[in-house]
C-alpha positions, 0 to 999 in steps of 0.5 A: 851290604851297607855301611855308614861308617860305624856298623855293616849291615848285611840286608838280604831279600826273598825274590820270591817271597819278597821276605827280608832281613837285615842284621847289623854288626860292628867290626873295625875292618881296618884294624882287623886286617891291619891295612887300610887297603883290601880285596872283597869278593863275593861266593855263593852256592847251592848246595847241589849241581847248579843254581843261578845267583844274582847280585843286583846290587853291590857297593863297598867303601871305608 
């Protein structure tokens, strides 16, 4: 995810394909959550036994 301050964008890309997409939105993260602080994590899952995810990248500032 990047953010310049006005709209997130959520960029994500194929490892195998090397396909990608990027979709922007505009939320006012702190005044949806009423604070000025908060905690951000990351899930994911395969919908089966086991899988390995990576994130090869992960940066998150307001």
């Amino acid at each position: 995810m990047e953010n310049d301050g006005v709209a997130p964008a959520l960029k994500l890309m194929d490892t195998v394909t090397q396909a990608r997409v990027t979709k922007t939105f505009s939320i006012d993260i702190p005044g949806a959550i009423e604070a000025s602080q908060a905690w951000v994590g990351l899930t994911a899952g395969p919908g089966r036994l086991s899988a390995v995810q990576s994130i090869l990248g992960w940066n998150c500032s307001y």
